[in-house]
DOLUMDREN-601584 format. One record per atom (N, C-alpha, C, O): chain; atom name; residue in three letters; x, y, z. Coordinates in nm, 4 decimals. Layout:
N
A|CA|Ala|X|Y|Z .
...
This chain:
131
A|N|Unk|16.7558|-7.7854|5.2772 .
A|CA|Unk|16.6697|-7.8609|5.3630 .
A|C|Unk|16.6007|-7.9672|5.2770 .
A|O|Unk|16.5317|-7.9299|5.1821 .
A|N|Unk|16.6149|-8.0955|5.3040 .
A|CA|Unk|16.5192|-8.2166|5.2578 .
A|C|Unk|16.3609|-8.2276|5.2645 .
A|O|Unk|16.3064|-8.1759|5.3620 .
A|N|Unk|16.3014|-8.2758|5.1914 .
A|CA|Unk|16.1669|-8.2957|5.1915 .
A|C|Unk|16.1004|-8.3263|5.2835 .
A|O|Unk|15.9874|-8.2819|5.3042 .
A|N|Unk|16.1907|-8.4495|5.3905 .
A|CA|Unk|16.1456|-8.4704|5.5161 .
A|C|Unk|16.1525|-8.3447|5.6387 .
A|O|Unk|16.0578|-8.3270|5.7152 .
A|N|Unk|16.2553|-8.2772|5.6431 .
A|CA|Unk|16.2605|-8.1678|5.6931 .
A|C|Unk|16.1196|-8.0793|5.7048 .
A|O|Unk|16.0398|-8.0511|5.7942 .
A|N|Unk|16.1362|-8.0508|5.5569 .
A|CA|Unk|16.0216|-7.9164|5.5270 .
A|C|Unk|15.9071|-8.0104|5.5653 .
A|O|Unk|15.8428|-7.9644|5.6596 .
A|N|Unk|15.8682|-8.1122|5.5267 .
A|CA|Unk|15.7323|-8.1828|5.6439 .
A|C|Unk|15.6782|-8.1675|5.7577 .
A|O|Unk|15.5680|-8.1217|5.7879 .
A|N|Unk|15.7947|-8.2246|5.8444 .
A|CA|Unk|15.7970|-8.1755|5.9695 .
A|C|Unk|15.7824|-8.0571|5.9849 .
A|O|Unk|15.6624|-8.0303|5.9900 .
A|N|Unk|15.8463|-7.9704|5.9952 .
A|CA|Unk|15.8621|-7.7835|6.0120 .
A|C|Unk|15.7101|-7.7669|5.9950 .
A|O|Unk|15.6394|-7.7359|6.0909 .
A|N|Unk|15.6594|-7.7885|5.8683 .
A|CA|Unk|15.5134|-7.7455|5.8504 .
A|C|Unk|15.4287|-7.8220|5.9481 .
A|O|Unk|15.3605|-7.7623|6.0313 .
A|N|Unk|15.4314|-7.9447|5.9401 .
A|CA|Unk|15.3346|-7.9987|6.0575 .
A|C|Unk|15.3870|-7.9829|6.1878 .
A|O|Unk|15.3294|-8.0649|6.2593 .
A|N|Unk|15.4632|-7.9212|6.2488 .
A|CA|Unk|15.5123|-7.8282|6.3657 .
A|C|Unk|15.4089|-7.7275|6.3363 .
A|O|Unk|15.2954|-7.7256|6.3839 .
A|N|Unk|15.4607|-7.6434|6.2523 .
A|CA|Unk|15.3517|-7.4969|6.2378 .
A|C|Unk|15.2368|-7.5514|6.2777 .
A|O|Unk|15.2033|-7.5527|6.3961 .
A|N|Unk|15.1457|-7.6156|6.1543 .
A|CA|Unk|15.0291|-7.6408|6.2370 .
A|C|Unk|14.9797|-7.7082|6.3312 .
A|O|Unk|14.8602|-7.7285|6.3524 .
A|N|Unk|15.0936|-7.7547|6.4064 .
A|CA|Unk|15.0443|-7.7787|6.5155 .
A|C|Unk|15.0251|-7.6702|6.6473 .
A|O|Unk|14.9287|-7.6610|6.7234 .
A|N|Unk|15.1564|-7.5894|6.6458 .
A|CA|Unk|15.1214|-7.5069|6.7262 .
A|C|Unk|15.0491|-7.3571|6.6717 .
A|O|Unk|15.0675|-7.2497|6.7291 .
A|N|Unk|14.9653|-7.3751|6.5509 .
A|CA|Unk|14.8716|-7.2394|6.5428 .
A|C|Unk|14.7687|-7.3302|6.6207 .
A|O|Unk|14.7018|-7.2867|6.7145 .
A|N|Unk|14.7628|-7.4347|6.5834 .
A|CA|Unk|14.6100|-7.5052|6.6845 .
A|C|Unk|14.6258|-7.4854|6.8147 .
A|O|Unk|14.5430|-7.4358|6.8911 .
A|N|Unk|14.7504|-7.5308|6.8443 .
A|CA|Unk|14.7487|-7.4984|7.0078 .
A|C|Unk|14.7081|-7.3446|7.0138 .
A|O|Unk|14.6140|-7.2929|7.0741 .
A|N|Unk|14.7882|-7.2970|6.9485 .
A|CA|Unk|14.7655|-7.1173|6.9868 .
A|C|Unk|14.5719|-7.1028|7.0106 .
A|O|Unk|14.5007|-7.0584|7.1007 .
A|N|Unk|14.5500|-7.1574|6.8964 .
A|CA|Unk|14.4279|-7.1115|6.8935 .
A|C|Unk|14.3520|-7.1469|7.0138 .
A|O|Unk|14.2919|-7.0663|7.0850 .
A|N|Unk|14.3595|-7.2787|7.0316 .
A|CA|Unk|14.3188|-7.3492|7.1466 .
A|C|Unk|14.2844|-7.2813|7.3072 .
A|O|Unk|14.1927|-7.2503|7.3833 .
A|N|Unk|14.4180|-7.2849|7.2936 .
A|CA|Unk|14.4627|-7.1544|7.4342 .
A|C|Unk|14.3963|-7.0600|7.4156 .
A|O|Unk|14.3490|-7.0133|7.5192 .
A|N|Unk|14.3606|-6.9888|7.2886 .
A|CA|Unk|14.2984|-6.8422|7.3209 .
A|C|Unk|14.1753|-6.8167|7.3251 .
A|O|Unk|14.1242|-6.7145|7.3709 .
A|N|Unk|14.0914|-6.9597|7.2508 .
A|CA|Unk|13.9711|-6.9729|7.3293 .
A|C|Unk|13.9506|-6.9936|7.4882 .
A|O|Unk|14.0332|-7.0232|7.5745 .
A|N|Unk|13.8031|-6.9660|7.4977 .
A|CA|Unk|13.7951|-7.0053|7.6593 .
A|C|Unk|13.7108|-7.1343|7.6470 .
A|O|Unk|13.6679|-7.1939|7.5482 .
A|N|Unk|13.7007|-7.1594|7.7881 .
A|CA|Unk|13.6847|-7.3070|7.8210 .
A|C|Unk|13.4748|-7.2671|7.8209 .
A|O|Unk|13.3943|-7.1856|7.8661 .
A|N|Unk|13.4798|-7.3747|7.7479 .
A|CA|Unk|13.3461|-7.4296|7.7347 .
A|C|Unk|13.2710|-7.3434|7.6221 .
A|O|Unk|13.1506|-7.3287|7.6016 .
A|N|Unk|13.3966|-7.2853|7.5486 .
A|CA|Unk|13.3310|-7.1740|7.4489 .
A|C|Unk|13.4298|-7.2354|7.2602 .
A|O|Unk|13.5384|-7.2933|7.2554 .
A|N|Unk|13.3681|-7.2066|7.1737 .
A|CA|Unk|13.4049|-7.2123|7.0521 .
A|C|Unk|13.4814|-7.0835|7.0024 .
A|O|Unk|13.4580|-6.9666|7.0331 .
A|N|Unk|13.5653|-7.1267|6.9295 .
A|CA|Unk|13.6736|-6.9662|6.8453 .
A|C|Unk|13.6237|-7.0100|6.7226 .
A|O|Unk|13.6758|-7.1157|6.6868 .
A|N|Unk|13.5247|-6.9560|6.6317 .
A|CA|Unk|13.5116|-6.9901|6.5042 .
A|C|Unk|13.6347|-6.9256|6.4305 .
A|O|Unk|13.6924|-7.0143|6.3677 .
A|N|Unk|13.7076|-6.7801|6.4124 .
A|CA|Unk|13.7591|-6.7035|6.3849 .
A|C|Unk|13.8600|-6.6624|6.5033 .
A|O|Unk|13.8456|-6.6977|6.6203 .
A|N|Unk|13.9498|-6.5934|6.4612 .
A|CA|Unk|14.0479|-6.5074|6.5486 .
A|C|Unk|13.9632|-6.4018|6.6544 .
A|O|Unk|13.9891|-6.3527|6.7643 .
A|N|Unk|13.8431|-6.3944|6.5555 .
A|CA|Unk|13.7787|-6.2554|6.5844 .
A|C|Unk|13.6787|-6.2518|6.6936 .
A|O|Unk|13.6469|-6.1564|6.7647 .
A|N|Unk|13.6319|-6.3827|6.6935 .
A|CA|Unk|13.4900|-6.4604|6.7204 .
A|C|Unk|13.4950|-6.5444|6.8719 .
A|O|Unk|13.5710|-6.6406|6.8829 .
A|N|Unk|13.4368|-6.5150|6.9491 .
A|CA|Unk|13.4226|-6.5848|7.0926 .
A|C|Unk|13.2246|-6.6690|7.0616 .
A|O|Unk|13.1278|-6.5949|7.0447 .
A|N|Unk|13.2140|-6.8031|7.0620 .
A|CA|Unk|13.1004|-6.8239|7.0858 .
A|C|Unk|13.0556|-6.9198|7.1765 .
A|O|Unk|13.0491|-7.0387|7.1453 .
A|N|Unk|13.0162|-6.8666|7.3144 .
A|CA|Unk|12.9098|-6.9780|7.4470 .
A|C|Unk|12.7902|-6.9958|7.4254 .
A|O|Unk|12.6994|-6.9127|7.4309 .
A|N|Unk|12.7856|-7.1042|7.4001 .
A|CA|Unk|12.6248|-7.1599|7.4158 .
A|C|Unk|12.6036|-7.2924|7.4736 .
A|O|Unk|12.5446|-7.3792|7.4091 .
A|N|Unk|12.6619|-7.3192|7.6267 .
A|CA|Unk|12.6390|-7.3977|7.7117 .
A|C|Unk|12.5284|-7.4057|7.7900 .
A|O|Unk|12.4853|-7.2917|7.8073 .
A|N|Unk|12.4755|-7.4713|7.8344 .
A|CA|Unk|12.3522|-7.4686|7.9208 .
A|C|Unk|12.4093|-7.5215|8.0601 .
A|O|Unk|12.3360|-7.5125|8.1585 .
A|N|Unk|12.4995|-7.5603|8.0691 .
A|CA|Unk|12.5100|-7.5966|8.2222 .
A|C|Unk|12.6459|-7.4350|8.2646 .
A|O|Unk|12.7256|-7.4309|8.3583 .
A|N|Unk|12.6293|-7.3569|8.1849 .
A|CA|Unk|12.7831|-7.2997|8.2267 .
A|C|Unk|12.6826|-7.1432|8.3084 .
A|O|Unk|12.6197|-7.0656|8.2365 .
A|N|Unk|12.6870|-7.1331|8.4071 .
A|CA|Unk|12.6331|-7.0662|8.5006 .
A|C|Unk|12.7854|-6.9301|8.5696 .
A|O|Unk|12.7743|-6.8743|8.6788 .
A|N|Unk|12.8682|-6.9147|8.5055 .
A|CA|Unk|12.9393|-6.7730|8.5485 .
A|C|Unk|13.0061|-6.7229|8.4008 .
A|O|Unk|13.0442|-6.7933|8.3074 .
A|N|Unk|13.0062|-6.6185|8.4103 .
A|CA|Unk|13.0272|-6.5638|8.3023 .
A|C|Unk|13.1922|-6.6198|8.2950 .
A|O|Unk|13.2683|-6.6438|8.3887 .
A|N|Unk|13.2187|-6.6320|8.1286 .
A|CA|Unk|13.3788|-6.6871|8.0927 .
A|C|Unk|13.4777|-6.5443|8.0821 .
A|O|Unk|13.4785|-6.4657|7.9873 .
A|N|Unk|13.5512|-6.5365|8.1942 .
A|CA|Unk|13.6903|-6.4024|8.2127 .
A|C|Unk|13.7831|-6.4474|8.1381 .
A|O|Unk|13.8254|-6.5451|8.1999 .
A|N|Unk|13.8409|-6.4370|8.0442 .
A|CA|Unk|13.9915|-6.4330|7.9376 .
A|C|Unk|14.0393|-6.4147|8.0596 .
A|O|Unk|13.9848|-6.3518|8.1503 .
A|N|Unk|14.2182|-6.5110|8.0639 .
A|CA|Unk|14.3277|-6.4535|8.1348 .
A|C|Unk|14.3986|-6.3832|8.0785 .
A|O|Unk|14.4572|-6.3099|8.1581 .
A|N|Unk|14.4257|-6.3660|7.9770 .
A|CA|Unk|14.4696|-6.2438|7.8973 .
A|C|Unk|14.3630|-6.1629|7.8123 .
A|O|Unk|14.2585|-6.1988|7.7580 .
A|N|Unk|14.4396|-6.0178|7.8219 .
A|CA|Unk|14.3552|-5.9065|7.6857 .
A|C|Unk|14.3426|-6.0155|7.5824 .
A|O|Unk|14.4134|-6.1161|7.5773 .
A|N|Unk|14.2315|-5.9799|7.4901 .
A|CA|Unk|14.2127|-6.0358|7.4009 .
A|C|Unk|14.1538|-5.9181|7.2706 .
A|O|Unk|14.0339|-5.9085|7.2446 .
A|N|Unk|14.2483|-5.8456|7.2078 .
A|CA|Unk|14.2392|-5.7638|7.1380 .
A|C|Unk|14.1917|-5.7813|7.0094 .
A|O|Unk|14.1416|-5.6882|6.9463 .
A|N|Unk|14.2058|-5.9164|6.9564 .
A|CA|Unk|14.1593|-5.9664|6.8388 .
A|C|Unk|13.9967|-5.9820|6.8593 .
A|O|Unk|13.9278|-5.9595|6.7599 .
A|N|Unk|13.9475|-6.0098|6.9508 .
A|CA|Unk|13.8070|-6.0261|6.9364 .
A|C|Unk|13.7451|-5.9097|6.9179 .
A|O|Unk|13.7943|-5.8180|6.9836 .
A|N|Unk|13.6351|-5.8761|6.8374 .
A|CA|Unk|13.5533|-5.8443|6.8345 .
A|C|Unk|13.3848|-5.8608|6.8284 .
A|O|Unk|13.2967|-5.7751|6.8216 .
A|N|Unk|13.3798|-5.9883|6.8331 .
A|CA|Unk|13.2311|-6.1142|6.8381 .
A|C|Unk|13.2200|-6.1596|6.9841 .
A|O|Unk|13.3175|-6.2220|7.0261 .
A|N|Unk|13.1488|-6.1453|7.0435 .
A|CA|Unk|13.1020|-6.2260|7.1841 .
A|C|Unk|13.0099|-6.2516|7.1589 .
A|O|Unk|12.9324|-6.1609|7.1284 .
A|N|Unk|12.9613|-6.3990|7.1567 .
A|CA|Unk|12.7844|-6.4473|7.1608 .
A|C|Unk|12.7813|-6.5045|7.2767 .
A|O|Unk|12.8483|-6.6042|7.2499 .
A|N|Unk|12.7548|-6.5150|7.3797 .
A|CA|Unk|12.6954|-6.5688|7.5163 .
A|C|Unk|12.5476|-6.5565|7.4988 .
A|O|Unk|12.4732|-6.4588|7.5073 .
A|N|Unk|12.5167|-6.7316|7.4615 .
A|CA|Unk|12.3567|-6.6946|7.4889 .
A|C|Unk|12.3215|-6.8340|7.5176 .
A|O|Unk|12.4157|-6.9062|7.4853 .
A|N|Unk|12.2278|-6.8967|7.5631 .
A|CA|Unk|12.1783|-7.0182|7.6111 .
A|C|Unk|12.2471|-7.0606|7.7379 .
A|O|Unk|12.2375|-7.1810|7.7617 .
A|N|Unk|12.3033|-7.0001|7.8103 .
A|CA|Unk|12.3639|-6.9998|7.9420 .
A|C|Unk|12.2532|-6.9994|8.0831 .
A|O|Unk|12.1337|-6.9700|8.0858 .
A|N|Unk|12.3374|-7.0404|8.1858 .
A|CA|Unk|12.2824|-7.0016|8.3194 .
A|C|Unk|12.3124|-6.8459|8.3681 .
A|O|Unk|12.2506|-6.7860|8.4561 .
A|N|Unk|12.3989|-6.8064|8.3060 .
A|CA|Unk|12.4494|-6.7128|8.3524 .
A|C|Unk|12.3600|-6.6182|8.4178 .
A|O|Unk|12.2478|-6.6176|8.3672 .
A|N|Unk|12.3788|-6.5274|8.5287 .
A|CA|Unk|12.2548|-6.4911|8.6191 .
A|C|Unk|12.2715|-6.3327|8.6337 .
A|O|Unk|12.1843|-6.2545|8.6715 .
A|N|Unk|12.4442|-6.2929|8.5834 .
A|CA|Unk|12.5014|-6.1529|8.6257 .
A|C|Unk|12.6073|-6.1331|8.5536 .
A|O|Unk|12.6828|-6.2242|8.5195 .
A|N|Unk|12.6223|-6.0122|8.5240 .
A|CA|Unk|12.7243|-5.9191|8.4461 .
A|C|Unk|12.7787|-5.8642|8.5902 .
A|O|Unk|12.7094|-5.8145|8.6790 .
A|N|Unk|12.9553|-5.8909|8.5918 .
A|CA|Unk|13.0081|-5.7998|8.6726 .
A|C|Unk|13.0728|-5.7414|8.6201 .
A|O|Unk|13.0913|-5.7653|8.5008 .
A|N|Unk|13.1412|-5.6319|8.6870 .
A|CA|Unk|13.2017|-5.4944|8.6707 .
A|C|Unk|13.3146|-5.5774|8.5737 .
A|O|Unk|13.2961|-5.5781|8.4520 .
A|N|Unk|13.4200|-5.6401|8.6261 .
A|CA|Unk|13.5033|-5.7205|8.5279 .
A|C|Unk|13.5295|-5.8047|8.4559 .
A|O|Unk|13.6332|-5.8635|8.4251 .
A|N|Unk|13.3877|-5.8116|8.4169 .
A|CA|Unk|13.3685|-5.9603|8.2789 .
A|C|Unk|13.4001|-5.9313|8.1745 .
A|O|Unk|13.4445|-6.0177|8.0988 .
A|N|Unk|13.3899|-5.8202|8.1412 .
A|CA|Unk|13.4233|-5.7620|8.0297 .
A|C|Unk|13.6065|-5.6751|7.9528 .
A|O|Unk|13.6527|-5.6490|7.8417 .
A|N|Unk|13.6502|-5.6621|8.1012 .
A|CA|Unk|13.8260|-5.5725|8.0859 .
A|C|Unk|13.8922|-5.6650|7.9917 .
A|O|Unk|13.9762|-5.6106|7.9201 .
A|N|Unk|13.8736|-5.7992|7.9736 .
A|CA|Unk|13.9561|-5.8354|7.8549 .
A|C|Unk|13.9190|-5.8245|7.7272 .
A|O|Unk|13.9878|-5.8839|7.6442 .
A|N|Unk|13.8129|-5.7537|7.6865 .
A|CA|Unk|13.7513|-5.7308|7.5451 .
A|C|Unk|13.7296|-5.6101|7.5332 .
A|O|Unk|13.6159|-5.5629|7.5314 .
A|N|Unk|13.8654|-5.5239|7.5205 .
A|CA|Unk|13.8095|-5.4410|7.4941 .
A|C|Unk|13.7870|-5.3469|7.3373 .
A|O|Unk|13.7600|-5.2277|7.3222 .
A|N|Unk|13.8049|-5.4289|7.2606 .
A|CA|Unk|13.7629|-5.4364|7.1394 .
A|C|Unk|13.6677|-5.4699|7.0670 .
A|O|Unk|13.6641|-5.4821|6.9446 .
A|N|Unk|13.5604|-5.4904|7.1710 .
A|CA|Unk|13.4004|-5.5565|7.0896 .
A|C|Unk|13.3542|-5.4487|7.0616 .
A|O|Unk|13.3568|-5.3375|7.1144 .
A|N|Unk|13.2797|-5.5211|6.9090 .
A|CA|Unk|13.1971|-5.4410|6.8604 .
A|C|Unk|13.0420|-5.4919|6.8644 .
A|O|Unk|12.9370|-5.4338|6.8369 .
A|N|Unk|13.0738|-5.6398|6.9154 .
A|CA|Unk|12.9339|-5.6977|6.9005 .
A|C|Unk|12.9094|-5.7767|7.0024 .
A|O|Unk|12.9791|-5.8777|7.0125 .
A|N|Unk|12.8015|-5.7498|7.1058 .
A|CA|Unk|12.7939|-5.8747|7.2290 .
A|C|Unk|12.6655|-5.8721|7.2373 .
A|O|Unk|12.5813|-5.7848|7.2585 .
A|N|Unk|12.6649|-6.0324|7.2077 .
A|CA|Unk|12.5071|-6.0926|7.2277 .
A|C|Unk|12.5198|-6.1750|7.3755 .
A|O|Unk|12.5809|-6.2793|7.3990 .
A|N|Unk|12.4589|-6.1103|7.4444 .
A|CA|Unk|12.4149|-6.2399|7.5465 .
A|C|Unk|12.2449|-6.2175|7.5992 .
A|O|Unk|12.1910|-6.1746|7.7013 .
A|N|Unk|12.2010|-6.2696|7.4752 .
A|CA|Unk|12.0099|-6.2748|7.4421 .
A|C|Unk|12.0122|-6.4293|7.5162 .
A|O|Unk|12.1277|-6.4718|7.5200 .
A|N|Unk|11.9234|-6.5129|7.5695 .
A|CA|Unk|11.9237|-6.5981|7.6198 .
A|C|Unk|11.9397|-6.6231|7.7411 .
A|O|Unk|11.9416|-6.7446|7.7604 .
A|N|Unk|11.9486|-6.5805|7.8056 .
A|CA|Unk|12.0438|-6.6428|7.8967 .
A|C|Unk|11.9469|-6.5980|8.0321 .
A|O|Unk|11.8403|-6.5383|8.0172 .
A|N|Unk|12.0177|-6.6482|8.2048 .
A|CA|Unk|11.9276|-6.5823|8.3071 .
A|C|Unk|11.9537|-6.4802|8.3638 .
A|O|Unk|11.8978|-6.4550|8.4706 .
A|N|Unk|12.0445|-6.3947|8.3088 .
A|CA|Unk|12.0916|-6.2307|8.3494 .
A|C|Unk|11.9618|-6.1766|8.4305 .
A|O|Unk|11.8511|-6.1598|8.3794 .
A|N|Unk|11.9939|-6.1536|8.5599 .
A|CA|Unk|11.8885|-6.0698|8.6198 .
A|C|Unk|11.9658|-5.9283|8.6751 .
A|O|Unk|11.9085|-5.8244|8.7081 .
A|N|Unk|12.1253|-5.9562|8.6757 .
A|CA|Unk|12.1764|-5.8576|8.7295 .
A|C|Unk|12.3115|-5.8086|8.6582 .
A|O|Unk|12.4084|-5.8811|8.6359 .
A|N|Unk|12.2978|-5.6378|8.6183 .
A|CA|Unk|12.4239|-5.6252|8.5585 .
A|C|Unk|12.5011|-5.4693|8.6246 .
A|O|Unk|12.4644|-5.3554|8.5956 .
A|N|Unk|12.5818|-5.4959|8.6912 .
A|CA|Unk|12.6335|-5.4360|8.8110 .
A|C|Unk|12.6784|-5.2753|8.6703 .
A|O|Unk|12.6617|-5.2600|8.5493 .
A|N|Unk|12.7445|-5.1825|8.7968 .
A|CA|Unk|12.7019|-5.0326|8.7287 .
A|C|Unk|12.8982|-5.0798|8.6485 .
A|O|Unk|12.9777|-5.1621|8.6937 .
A|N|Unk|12.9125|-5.0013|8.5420 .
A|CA|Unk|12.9837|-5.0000|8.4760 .
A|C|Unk|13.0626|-5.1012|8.4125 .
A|O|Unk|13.1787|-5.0930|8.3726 .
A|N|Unk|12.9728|-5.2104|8.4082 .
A|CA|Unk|13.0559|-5.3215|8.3462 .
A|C|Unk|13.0389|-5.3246|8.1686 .
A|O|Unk|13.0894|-5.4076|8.0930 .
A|N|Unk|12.9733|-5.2361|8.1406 .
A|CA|Unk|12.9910|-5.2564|7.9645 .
A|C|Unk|13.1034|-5.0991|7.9540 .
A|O|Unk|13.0747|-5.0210|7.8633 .
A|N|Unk|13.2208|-5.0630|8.0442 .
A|CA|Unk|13.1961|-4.9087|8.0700 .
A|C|Unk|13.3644|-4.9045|7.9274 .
A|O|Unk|13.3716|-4.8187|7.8394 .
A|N|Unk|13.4535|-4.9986|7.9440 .
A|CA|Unk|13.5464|-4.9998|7.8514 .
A|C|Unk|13.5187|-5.0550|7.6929 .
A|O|Unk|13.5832|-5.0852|7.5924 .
A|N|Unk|13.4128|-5.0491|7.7286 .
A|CA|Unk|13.3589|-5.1178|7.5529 .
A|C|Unk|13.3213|-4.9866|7.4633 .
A|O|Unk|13.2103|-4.9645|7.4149 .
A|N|Unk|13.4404|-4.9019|7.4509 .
A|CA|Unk|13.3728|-4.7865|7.3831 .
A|C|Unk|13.3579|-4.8027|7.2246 .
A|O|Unk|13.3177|-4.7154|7.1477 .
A|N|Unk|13.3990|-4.9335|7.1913 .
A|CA|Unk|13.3501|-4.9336|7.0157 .
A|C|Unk|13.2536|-5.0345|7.0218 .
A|O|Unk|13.2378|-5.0999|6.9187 .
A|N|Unk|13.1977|-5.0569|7.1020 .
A|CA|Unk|13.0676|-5.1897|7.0760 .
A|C|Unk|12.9095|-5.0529|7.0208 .
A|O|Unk|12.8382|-4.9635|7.0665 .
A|N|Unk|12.9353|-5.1217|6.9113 .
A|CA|Unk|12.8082|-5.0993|6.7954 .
A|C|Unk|12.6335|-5.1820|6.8353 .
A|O|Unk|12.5207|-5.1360|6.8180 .
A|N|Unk|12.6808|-5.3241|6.8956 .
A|CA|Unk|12.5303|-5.3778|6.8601 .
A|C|Unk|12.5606|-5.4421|7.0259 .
A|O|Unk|12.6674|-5.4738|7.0783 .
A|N|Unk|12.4384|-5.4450|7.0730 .
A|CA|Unk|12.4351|-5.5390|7.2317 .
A|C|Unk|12.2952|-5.6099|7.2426 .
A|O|Unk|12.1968|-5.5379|7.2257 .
A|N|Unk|12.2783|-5.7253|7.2655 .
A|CA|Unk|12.1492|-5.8061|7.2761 .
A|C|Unk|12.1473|-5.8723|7.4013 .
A|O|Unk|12.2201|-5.9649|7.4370 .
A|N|Unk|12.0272|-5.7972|7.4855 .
A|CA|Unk|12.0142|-5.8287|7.6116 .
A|C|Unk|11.8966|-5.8751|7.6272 .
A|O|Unk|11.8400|-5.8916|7.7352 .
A|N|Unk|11.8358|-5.9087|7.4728 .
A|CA|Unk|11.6921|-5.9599|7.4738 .
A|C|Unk|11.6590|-6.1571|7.6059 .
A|O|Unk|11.7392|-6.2443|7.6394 .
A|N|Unk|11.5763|-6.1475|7.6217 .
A|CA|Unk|11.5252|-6.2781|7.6515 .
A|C|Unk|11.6120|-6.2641|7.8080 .
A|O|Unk|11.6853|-6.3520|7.8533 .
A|N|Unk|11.5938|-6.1832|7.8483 .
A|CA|Unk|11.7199|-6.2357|8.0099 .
A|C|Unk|11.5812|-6.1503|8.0943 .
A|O|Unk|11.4755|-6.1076|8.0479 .
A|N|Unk|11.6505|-6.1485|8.2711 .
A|CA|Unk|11.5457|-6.1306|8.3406 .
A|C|Unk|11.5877|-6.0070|8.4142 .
A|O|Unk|11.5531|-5.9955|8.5318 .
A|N|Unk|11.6598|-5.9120|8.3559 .
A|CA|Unk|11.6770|-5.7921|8.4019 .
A|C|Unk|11.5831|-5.7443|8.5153 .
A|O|Unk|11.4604|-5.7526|8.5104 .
A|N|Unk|11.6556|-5.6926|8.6193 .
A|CA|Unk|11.5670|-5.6317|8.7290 .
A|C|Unk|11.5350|-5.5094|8.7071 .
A|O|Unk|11.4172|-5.4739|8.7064 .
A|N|Unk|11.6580|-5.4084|8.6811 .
A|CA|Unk|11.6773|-5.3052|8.7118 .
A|C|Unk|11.8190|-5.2554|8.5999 .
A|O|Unk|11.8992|-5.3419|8.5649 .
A|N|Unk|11.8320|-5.1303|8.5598 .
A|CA|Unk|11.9258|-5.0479|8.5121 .
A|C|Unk|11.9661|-4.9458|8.5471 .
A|O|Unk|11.8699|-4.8691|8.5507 .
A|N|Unk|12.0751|-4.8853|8.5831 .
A|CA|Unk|12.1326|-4.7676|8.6531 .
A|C|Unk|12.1508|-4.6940|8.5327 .
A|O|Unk|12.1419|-4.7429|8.4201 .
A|N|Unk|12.1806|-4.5564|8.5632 .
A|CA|Unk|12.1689|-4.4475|8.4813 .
A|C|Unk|12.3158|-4.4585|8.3934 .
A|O|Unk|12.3485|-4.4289|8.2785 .
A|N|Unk|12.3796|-4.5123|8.5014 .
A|CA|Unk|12.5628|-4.5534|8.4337 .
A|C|Unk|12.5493|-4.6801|8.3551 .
A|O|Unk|12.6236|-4.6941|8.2579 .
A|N|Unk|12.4759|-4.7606|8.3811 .
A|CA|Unk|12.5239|-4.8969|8.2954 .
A|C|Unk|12.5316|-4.8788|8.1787 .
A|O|Unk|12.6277|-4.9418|8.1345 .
A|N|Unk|12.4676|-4.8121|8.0862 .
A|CA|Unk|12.5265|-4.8013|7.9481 .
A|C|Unk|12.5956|-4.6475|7.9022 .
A|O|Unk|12.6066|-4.6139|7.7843 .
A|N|Unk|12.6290|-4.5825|7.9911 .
A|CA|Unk|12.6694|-4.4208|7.9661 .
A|C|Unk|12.8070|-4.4310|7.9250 .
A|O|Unk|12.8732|-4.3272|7.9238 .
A|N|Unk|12.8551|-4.5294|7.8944 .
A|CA|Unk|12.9848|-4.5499|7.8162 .
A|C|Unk|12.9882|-4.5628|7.6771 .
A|O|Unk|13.0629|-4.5121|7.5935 .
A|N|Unk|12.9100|-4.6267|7.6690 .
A|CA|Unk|12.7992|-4.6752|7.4966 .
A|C|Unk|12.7945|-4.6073|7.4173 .
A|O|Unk|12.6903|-4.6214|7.3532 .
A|N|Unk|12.8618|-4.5268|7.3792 .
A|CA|Unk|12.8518|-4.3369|7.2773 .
A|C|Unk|12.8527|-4.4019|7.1262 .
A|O|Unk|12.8458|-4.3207|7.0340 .
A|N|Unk|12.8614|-4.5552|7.0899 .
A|CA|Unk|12.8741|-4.5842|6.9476 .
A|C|Unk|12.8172|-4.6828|6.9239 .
A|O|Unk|12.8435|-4.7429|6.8197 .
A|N|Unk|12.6950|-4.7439|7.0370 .
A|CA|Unk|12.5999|-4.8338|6.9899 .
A|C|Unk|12.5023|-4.7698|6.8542 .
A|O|Unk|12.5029|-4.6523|6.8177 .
A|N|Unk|12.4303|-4.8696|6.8005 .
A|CA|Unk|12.3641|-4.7808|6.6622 .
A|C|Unk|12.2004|-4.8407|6.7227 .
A|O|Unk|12.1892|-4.9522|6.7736 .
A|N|Unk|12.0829|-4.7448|6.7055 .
A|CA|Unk|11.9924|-4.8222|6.7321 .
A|C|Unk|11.9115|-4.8641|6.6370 .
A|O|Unk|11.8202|-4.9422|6.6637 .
């Protein structure tokens, strides 16, 4: 293979790890890392659903949002977090079992939101948060 060859080929590669990456972020959110999901929009008012599992993550920061509610399925594509911040934000409502497949999430920050109310289930999945 020629020099021009092996050029190309490589700037192919990186072009489509960017795309890859691209795609596997979500919209209106940053991928610092493979690992790493970070929202901090102020106009973005519903929580961001992955269309695919996303097994590599383990970082969710959602914070400076409109966001107003946690539903039951905001969460089925992560189910590998160990860390979800969504401190900031206008959470007043987080429906019963939506943190319920997050059985390795270690740290959760629900500081600064406007929580109404908590059911006895919303965190009874949680067996490996640390306090």
């Amino acid at each position: 293979m020629n020099s021009l060859t092996a050029i190309c080929l490589w700037m192919l590669l990186v072009y489509l790890r960017a795309e890859a990456s691209e795609l596997q972020c979500l919209q209106y959110c940053s991928c610092p890392t493979d690992y790493e999901i970070v929202c901090q929009n102020p106009f973005m008012d519903t929580f961001p659903v992955a269309k695919t599992v996303m097994p590599n993550v383990t970082h969710l920061k959602i914070t400076k949002t409109k966001i107003r509610q946690i539903r039951k399925n905001d969460l089925l594509k992560y189910p590998n977090l160990i860390n979800l911040n969504l401190a900031q934000n206008e959470i007043s409502k987080i429906e019963d079992e939506s943190f319920a497949i997050l059985h390795k999430l270690t740290h959760l920050y629900l500081d600064s939101n406007y929580i109404e109310r908590v059911s006895k289930v919303t965190f009874s999945n949680l067996h490996s948060l640390k306090r």
